[in-house]
Each structure stands twice: as structure tokens, then as C-alpha cells.
LOSEKE-969937 format. One record per residue: z, y, x of N, C-alpha, C in turn; residue in three letters. Coordinates in steps of 0.02 Angstrom, whole numbers, padded with zeros to 5 digits, always signed. Last residue first. Layout:
BEGIN
ZYXZYXZYXALA...
//
This chain:
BEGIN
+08777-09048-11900+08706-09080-11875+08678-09120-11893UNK+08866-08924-11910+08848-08974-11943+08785-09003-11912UNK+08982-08796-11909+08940-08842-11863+08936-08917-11895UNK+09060-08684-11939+09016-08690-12001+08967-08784-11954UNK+09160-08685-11861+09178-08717-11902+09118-08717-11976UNK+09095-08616-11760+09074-08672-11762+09101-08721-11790UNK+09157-08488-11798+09112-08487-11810+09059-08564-11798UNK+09272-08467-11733+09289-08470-11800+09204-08503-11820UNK+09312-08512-11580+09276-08483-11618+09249-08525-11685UNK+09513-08477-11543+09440-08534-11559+09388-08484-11590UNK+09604-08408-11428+09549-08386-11487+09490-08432-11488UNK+09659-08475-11343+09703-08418-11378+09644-08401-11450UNK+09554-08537-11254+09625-08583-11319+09658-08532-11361UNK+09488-08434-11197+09466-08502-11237+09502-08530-11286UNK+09605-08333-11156+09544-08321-11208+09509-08374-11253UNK+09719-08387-11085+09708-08304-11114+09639-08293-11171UNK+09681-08493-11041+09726-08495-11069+09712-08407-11105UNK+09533-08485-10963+09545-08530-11016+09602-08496-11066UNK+09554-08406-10875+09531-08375-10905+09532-08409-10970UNK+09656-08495-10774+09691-08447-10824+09642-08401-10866UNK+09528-08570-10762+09601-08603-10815+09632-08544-10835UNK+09478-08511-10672+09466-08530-10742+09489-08535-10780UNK+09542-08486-10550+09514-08423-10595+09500-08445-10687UNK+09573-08596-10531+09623-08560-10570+09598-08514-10575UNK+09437-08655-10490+09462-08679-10525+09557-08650-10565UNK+09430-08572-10400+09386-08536-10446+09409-08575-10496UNK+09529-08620-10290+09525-08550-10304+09499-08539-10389UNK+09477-08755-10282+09535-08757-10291+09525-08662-10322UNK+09341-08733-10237+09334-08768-10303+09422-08743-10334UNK+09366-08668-10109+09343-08647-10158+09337-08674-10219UNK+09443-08786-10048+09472-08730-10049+09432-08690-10098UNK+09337-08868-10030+09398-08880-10093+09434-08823-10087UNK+09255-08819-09936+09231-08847-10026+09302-08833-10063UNK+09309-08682-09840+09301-08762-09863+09305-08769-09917UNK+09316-08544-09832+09291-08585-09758+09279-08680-09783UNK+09196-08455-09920+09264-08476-09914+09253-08533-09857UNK+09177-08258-09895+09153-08337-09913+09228-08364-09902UNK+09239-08146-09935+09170-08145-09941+09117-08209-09931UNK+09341-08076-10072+09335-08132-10040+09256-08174-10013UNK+09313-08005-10145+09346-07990-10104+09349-08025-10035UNK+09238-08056-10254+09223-08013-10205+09264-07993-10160UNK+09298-08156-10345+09285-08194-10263+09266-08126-10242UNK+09329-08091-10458+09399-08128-10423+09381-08155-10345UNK+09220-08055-10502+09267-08025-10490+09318-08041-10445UNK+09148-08181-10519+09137-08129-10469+09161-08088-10454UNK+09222-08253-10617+09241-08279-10551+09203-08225-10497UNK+09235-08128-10716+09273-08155-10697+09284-08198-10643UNK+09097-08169-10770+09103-08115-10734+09165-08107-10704UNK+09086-08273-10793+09048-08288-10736+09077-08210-10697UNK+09133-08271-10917+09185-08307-10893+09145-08294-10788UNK+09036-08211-10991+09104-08176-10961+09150-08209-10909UNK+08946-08306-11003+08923-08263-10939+08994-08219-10920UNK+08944-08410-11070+08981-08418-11015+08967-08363-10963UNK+08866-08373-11157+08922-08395-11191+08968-08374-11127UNK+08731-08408-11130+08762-08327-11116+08838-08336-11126UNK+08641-08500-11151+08707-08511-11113+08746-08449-11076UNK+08575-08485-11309+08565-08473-11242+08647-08501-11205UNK+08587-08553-11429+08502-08525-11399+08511-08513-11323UNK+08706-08528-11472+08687-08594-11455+08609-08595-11398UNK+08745-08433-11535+08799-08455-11503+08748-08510-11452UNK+08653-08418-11637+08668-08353-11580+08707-08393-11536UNK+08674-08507-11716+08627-08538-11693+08631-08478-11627UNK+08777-08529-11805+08794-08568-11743+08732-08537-11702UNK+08735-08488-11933+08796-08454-11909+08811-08481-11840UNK+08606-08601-11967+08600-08521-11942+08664-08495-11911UNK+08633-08759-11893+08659-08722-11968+08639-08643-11910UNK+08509-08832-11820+08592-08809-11833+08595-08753-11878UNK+08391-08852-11761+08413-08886-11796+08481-08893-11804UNK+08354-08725-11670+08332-08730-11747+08384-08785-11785UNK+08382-08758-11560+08449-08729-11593+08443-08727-11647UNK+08265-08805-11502+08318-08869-11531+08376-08824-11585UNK+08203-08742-11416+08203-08721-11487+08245-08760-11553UNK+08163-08758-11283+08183-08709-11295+08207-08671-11392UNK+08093-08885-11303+08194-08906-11306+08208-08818-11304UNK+07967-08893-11327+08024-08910-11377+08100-08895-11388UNK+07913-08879-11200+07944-08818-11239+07966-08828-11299UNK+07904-08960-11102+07957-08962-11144+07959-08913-11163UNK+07757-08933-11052+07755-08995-11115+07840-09005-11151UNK+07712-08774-11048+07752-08815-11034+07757-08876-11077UNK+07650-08632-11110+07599-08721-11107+07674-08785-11075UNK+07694-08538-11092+07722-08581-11143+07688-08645-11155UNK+07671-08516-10962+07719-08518-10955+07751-08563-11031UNK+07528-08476-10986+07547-08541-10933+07644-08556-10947UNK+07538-08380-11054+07517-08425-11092+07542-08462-11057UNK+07590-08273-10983+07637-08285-11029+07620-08353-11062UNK+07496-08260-10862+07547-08292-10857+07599-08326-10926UNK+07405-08164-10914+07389-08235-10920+07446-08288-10903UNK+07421-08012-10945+07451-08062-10899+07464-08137-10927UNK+07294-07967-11000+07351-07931-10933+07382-07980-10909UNK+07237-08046-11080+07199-08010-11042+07238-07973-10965UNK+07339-08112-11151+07319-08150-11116+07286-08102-11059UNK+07426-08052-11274+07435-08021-11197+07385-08062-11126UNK+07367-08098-11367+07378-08047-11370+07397-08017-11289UNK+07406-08239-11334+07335-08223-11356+07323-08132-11359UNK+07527-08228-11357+07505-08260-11276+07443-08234-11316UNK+07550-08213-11499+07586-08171-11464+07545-08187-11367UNK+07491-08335-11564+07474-08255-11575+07472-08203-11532UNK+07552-08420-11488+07510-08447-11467+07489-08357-11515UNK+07706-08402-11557+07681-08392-11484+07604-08401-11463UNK+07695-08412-11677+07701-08339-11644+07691-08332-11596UNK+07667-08564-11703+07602-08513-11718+07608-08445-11700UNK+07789-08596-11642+07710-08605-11597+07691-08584-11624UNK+07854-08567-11752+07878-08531-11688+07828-08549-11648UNK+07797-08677-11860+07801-08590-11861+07830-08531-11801UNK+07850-08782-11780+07788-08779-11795+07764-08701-11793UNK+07984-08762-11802+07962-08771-11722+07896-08743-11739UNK+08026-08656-11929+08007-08718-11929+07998-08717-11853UNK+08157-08539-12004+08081-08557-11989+08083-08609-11929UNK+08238-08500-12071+08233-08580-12075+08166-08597-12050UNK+08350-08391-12026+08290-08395-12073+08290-08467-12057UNK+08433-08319-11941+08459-08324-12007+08405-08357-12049UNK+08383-08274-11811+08425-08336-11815+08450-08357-11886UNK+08269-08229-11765+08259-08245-11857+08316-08297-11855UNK+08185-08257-11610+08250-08223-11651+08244-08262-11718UNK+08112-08279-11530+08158-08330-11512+08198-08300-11592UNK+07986-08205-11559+07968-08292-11558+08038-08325-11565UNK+08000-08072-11576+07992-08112-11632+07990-08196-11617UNK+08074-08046-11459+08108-08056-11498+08071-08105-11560UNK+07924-08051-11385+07988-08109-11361+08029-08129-11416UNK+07919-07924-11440+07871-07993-11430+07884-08076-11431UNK+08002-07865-11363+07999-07855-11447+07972-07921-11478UNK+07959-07860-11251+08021-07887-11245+08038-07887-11322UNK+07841-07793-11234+07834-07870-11224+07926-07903-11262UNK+07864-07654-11253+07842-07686-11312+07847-07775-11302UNK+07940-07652-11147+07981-07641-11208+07960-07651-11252UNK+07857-07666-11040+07918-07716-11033+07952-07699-11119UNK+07746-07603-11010+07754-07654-11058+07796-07699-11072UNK+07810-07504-10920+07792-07473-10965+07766-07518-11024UNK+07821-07621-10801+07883-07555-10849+07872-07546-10909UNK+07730-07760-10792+07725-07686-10778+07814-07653-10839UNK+07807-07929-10782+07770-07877-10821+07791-07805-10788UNK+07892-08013-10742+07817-08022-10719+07766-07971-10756UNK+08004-08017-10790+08011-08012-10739+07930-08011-10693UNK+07974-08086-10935+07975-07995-10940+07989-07990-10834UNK+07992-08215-10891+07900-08206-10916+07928-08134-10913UNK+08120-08232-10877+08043-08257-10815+07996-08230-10837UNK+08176-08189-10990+08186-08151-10928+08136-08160-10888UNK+08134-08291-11066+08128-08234-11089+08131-08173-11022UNK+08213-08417-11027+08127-08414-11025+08109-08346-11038UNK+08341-08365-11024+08299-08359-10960+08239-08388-10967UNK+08348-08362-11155+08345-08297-11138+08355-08310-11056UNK+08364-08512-11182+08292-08452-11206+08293-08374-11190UNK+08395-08641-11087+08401-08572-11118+08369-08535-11130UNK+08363-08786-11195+08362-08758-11143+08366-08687-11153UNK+08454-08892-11280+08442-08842-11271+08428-08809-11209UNK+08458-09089-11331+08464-09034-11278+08437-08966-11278UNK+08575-09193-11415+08504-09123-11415+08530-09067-11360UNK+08590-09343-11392+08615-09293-11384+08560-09228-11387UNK+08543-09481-11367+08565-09462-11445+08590-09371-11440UNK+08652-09516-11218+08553-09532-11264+08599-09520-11348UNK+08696-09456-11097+08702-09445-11161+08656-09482-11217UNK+08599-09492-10988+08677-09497-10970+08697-09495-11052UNK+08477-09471-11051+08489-09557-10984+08578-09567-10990UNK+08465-09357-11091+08471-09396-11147+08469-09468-11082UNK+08514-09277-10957+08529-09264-11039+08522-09345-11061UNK+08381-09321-10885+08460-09325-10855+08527-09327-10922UNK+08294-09274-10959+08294-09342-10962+08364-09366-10919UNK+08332-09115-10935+08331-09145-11000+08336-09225-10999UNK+08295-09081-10810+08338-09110-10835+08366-09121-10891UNK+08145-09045-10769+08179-09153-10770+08250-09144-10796UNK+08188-08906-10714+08131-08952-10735+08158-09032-10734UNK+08296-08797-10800+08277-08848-10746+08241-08886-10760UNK+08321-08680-10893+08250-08718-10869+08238-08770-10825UNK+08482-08701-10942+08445-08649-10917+08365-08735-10893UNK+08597-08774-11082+08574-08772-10995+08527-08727-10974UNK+08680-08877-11206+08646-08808-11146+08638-08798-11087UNK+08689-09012-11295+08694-08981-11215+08650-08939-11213UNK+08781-09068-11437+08721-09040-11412+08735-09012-11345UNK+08860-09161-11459+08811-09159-11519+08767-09132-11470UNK+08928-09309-11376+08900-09227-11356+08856-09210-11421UNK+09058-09430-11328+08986-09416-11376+08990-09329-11388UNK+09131-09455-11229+09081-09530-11262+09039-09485-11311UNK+09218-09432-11091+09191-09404-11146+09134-09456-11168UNK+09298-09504-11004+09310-09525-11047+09255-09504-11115UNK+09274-09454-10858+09329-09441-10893+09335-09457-10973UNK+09149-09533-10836+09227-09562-10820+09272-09529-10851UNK+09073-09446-10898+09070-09506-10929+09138-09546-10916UNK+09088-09329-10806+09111-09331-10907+09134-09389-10910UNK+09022-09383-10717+09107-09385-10708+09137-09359-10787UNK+08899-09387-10762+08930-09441-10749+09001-09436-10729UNK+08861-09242-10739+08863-09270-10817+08901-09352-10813UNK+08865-09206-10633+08919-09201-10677+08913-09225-10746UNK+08752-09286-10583+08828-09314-10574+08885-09284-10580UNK+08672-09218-10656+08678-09284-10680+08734-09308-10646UNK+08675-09093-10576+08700-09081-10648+08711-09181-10668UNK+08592-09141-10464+08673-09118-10460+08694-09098-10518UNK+08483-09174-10537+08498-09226-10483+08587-09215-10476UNK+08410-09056-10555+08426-09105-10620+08485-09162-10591UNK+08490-08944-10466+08461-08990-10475+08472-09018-10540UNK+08561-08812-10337+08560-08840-10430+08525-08873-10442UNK+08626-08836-10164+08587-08831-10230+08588-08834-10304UNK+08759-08896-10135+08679-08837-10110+08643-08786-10141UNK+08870-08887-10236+08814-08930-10236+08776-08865-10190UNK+09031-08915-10332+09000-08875-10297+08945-08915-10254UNK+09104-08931-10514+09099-08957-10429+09046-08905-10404UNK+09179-08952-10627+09183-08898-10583+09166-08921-10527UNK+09213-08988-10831+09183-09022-10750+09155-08943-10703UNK+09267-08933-10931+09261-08998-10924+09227-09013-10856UNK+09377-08771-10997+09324-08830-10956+09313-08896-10935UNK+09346-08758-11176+09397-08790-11114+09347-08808-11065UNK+09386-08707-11331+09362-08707-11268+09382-08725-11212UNK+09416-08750-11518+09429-08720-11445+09387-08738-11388UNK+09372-08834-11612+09336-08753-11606+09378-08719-11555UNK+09411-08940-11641+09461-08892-11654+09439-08819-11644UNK+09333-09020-11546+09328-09048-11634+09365-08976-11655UNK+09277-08905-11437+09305-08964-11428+09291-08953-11518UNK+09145-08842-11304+09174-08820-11367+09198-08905-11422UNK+09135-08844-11133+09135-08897-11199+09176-08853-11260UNK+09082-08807-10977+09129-08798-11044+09114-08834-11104UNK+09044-08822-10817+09040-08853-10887+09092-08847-10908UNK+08977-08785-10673+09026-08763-10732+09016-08794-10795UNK+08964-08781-10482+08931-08804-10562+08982-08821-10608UNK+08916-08680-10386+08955-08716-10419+08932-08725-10474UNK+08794-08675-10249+08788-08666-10326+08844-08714-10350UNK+08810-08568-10096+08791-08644-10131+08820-08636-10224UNK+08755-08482-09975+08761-08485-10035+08747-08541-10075UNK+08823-08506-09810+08742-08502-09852+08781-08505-09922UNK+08844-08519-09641+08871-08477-09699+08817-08454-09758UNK+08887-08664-09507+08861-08591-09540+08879-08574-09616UNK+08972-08734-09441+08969-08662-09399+08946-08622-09433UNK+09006-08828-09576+09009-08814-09505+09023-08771-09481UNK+08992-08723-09688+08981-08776-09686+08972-08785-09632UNK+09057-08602-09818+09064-08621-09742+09042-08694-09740UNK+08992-08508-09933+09002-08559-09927+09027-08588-09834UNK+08941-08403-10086+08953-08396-10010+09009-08454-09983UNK+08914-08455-10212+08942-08407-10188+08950-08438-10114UNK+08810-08435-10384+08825-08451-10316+08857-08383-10266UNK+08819-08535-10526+08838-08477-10503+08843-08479-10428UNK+08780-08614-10665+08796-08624-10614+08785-08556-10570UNK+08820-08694-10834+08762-08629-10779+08811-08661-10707UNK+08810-08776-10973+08805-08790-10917+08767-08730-10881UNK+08900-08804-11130+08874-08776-11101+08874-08789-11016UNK+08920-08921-11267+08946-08922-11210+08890-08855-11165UNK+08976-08942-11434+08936-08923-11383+08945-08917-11320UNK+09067-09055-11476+09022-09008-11530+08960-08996-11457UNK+09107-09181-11405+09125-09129-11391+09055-09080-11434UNK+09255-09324-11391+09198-09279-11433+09189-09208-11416UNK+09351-09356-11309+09309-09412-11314+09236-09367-11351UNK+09432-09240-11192+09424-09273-11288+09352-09307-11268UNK+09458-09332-11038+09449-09272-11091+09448-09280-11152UNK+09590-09371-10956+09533-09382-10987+09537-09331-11015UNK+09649-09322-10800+09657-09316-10858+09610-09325-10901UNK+09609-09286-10668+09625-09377-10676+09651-09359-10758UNK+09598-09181-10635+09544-09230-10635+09545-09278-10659UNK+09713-09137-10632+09668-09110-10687+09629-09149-10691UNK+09753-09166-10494+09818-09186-10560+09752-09180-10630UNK+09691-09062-10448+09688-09142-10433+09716-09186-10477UNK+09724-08939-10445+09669-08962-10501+09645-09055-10478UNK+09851-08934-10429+09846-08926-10477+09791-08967-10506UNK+09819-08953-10270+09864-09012-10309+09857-08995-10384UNK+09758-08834-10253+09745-08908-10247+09774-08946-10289UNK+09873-08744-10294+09810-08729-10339+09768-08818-10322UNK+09942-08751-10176+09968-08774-10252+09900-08778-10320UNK+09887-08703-10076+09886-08768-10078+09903-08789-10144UNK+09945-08581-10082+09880-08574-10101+09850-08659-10116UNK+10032-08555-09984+10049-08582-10046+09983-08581-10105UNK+09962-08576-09857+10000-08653-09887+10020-08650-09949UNK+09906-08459-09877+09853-08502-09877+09896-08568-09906UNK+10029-08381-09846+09980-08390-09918+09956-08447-09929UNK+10086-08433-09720+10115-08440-09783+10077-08416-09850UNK+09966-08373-09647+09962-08443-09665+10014-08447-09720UNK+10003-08228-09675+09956-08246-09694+09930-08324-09714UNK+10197-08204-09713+10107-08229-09638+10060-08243-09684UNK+10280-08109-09764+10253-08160-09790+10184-08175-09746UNK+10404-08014-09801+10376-08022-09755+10353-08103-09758UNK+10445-07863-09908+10459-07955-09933+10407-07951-09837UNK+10443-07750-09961+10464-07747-09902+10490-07825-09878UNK+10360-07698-10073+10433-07731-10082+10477-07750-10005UNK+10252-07637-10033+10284-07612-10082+10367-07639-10083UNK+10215-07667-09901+10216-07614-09910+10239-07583-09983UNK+10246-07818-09903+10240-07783-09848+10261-07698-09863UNK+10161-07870-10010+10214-07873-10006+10254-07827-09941UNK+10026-07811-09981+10059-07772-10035+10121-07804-10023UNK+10002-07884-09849+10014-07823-09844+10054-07779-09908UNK+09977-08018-09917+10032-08004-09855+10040-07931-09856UNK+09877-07987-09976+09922-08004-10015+09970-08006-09961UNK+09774-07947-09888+09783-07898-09949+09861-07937-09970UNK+09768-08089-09827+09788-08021-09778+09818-07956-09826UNK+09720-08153-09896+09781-08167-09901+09817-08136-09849UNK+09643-08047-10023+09633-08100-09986+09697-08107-09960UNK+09668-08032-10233+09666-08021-10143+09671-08081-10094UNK+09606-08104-10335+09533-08096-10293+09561-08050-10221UNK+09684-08156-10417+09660-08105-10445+09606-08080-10410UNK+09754-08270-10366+09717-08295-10397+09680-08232-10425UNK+09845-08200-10255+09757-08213-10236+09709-08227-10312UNK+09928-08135-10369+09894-08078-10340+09830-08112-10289UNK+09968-08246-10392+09957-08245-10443+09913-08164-10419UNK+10037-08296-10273+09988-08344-10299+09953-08310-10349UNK+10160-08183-10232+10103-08216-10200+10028-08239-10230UNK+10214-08227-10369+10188-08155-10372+10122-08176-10302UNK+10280-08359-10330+10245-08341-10393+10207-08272-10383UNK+10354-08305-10205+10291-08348-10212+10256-08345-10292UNK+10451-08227-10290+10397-08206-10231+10325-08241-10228UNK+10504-08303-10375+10465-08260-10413+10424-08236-10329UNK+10552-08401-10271+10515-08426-10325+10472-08369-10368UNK+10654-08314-10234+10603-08313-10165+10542-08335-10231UNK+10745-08294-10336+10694-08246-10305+10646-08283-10287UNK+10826-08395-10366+10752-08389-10412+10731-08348-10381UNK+10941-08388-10336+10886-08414-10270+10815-08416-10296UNK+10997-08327-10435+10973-08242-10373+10933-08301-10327UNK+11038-08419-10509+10995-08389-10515+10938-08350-10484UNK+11144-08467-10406+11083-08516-10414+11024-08471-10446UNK+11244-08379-10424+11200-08363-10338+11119-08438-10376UNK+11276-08395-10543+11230-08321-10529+11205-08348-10470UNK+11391-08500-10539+11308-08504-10550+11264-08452-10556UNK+11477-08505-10379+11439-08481-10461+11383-08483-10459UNK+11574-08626-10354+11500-08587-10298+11480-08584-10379UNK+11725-08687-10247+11687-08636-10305+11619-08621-10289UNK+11785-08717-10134+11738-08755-10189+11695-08741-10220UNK+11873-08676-10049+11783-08673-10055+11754-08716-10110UNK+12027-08674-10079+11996-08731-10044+11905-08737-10037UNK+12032-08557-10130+12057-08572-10051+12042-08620-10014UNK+11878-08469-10184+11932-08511-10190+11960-08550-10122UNK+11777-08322-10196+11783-08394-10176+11865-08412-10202UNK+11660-08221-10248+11739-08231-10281+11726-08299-10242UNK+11542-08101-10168+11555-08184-10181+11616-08200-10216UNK+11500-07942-10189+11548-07964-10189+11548-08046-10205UNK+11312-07875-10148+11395-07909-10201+11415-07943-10148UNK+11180-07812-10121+11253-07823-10086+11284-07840-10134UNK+11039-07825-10110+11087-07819-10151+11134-07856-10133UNK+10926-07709-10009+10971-07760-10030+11016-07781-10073UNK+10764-07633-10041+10844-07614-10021+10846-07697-10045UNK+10626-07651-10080+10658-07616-10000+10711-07626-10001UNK+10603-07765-10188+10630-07707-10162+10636-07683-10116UNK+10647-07885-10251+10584-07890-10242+10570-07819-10237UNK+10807-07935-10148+10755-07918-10222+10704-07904-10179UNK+10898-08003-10046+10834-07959-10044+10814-07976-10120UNK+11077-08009-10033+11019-08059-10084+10960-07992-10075UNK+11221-08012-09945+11160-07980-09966+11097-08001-09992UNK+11400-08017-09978+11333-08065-09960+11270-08030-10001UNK+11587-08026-09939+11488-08003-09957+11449-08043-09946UNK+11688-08116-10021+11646-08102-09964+11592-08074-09992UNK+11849-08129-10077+11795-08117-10096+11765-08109-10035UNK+12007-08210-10139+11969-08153-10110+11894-08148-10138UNK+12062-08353-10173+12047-08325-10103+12017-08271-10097UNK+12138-08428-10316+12088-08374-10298+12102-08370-10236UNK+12175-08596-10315+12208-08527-10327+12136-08480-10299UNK+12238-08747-10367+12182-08723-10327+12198-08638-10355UNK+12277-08938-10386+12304-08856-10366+12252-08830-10329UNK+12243-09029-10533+12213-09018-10456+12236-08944-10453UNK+12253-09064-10662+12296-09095-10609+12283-09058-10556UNK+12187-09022-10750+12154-09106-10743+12213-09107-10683UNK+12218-08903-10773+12215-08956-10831+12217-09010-10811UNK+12188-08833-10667+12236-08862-10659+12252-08896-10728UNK+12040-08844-10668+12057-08881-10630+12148-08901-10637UNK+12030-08739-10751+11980-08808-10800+12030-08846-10733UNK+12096-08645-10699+12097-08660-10750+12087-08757-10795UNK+11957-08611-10613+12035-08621-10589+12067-08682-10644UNK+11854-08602-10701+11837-08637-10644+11934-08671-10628UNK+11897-08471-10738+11902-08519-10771+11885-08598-10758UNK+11899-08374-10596+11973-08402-10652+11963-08453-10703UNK+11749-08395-10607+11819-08416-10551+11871-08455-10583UNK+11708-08330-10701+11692-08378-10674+11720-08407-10652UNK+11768-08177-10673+11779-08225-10759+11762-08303-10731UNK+11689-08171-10548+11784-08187-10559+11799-08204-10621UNK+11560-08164-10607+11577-08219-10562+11653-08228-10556UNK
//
């Protein structure tokens, strides 16, 4: 900062203007530390001078709050995050000063909304996950709803995040209609889990689009209704109907295993037949019609289960939230930064074999 000075000086008496060194003052700058950092200021007689280090050292408070935001977005609450500043760095930060800077995550994903999406999207996956909710005076578990899209480039991204009572064909169709506003115009194929009717939500909002329903929660309902001790041959059972992702066997040839396989267990549990009598059991099998190297990827909506494990991670701490947008705002940077570290950092190589 006195190399600073003197050349500061310098540059001035070039242009005419008398100006001379004055000393120096302390002045104490808090790091992100218990202790202070005391220096020495270099001023000038007339005050002019003001180095550009002190503009740097105002980057603190900015890494504070940065560190703030980036220890809730990890799942402390904003009592946990007052206190580690508190007790490691000796920073003093209210609990409402979280919450307001916690506001930034709003504005983030508001700004997000209004961004179209790619117009094309290979596949798009749909689950939904529930978490503890404030609504008035009371406190019930409501189902966010998640959609990822595997894009033309074989990266990942999320495409729609809202929150619903419930899960419905009814609350998936009006995310399938804010796609539509954000611009997306054509889906090769949609995943989803068993909801009854929402396939015609699928092809009403999408028409031309193949819908997958998930086969390893038709697989879970029917082994969730069986004795222990037949859970390991039934679950073999299972394998032969959904698996052979490498073979070319036919819809046709996957009803002649099942109708073997239900005939075989009918005597114990008659349920397995009722369960494949369903009139859409077509769509548990759509993945057939994709190249084999896609088809693991595609059968179920497991795809998204890391990413699920990640927002349960990040909300246990956190045991409800007092308002919608405050939770959409939260889980919505749980995402994104799960996005940036994994979805975009690593396309999967593997739906560059994707042909339909």
C-alpha cells in the first residue's frame, strides 16, 4: 500500500497537483478468525488516497455470507449455521440474517423459471419425494415433484420443481404444462412410476411420446406382498420377466413369462396375476423399443434416486419447512449444485447409442 501511495503521489505531480505522504493509521479488518488484522492505512495530506487492498479485505464479509449460504445449502439449520460461525471464526450472524440471506436462493430460482428450456429432450424422468410441509397451523408431508431431462448432448438438467399434497396424474400434468411454456416441444420418451391415468396425461400434453412406467416399482408391489422365505425365489421370477436387457425379446414374449410365471405362483398368492391383468401393462415395457445399451437406463426411474438421496440428506436437519417457496427455493439449490458437480460434469456416454 506505500509502493501504492508514492505512486499515486507521483502520477499526481505529473498532471500538476501538490500532494505529499501523511503517515499512517490503524485499522482492524475481522478475517474469517478469532483474531483481527491490524495494518497500517498509508494516507495522504489531503485524504485522497484509498488503496486498493482495503477494496479487496471488503471481499470478506462476501466470503462470510458466501460460506453462510453454502453451509444451509448442505442441510445446517440456521441456528447450526449461526453457531459454527460463532464458535469457529468468531463472525456474529442472527439467525434472521440467514434466513434473509437465504432469500438469494429465491431470486435465483425465479430468474430460472423464466429461462426456456432446449426445445428437445431424449428422455425425461419423473419421481416425487415427500417432505414435511407448514400449511397454516398444520404440519403434513407433501410430494415435490422433479423432472430431469437427458438433453441432445447427453447431459442432464433439471426441468420442472414444484410442490403438490399429493402426487396425481392431475399434479404431474401441470408439470407437464409448464415444460410446454418453457418452450420444450418434443420428448422421445417419459418415465414415471404406476400412477393410474397418467399415461393419457403423457400422450394429451406430449402426443407421439413413449411412455414408461417404472418396473422396479411394479416389482417392489408384488415382492412387498410375499412371505420371506419366497421373496428370493419370487424376486428371480421377476428378474426373468423385466431383465434380458441385451436380447430382442418381443412384448408378446414378455406376456408368455408372465402369464407362466403368475400361473406358477397363483395358488399362494393370487395377487401376482391381478396385478399383471392391468390393461396398461404395455407401458411397463416400452423400454423394449430402444436400442439394448439404453434400455438399464430407461426401465426404471432409479436414475434419480441419487439425486433423491441428496435432497434427504440436505433436508434432515431440517425437520419441516414453514413455506412452499421457501422449500422449493432450498431443494431447488440442492439440485442445481447436484446438477453442476455431476449432471453437466459427466454426460452419459451411453445415450449416445439412443435411437428410436
Amino acid at each position: 500500500m506505500f509502493i501504492e501511495r508514492d505512486e499515486y503521489i507521483q502520477n499526481l505531480k505529473k498532471g500538476g497537483t501538490r500532494e505529499k505522504g501523511n503517515g499512517a493509521y490503524p485499522r482492524a479488518f475481522r478475517s474469517l478468525s478469532r483474531n483481527s488484522l491490524l495494518i497500517k492505512i498509508p494516507r495522504t495530506r489531503y485524504t485522497t488516497f484509498k488503496p486498493l487492498v482495503l477494496e479487496l479485505l471488503k471481499y470478506n464479509q462476501e466470503q462470510v455470507n458466501e460460506l453462510v449460504l453454502t453451509l444451509y445449502s448442505k442441510g445446517l439449520t440456521t441456528r447450526d449455521v449461526s453457531q459454527v460461525l460463532q464458535n469457529f471464526f468468531g463472525e456474529d450472524m442472527s439467525y434472521s440474517k440467514v434466513s434473509i440471506l437465504a432469500n438469494k436462493f429465491h431470486e435465483i430460482r425465479k430468474a430460472w423459471l423464466e429461462i426456456p428450456l432446449e426445445s428437445y429432450y431424449k428422455a425425461v424422468f419423473c419421481d416425487a419425494l415427500y417432505i414435511t410441509l407448514r400449511r397454516g397451523h398444520s404440519y403434513a408431508k407433501e410430494a415435490v415433484h422433479i423432472i430431469y431431462g437427458v438433453r441432445e448432448d447427453n447431459k442432464r438438467e433439471l426441468l420442472s420443481l414444484s410442490v403438490n399434497p399429493t402426487e396425481s396424474a392431475s399434479s404431474w400434468a401441470e408439470c407437464f404444462k409448464e415444460l410446454k411454456r418453457r418452450q420444450v416441444q418434443k420428448i422421445d420418451l417419459i418415465v414415471a412410476d404406476g400412477l393410474k391415468s397418467l399415461e393419457n396425461e403423457v400422450h394429451k400434453h406430449f402426443p407421439g411420446t413413449v411412455f414408461q412406467k417404472c418396473a422396479l416399482h411394479k416389482k417392489r408391489q408384488i415382492l412387498a406382498k410375499v412371505r420371506p422365505k419366497d421373496k428370493l425365489e419370487m424376486s428371480r421370477d421377476m428378474e426373468a420377466i423385466f431383465s434380458n436387457m441385451d436380447t430382442n425379446f418381443s412384448f408378446e414374449e414378455r406376456k408368455q413369462r408372465i402369464s407362466a410365471i403368475t400361473e406358477k405362483w397363483d395358488s399362494r398368492y393370487p395377487h401376482i396375476k391381478r396385478s399383471f391383468a392391468d390393461e396398461t401393462l404395455e407401458y411397463y415395457f416400452n423400454y423394449l423399443k430402444f436400442p439394448a445399451e439404453v434400455r438399464k437406463m430407461i426401465y426404471t426411474t432409479n436414475s434419480i434416486e441419487n439425486l433423491n438421496k441428496q435432497i434427504r440428506k440436505a433436508t434432515r436437519n431440517k425437520q419441516s419447512f414453514e413455506k412452499e417457496e421457501r422449500l422449493l427455493d432450498y431443494i431447488f439449490v440442492v439440485i442445481k449444485q447436484f446438477e453442476e458437480e455431476n449432471w453437466m460434469k459427466y454426460p452419459v456416454s451411453t445415450f449416445g447409442k439412443w435411437t428410436q
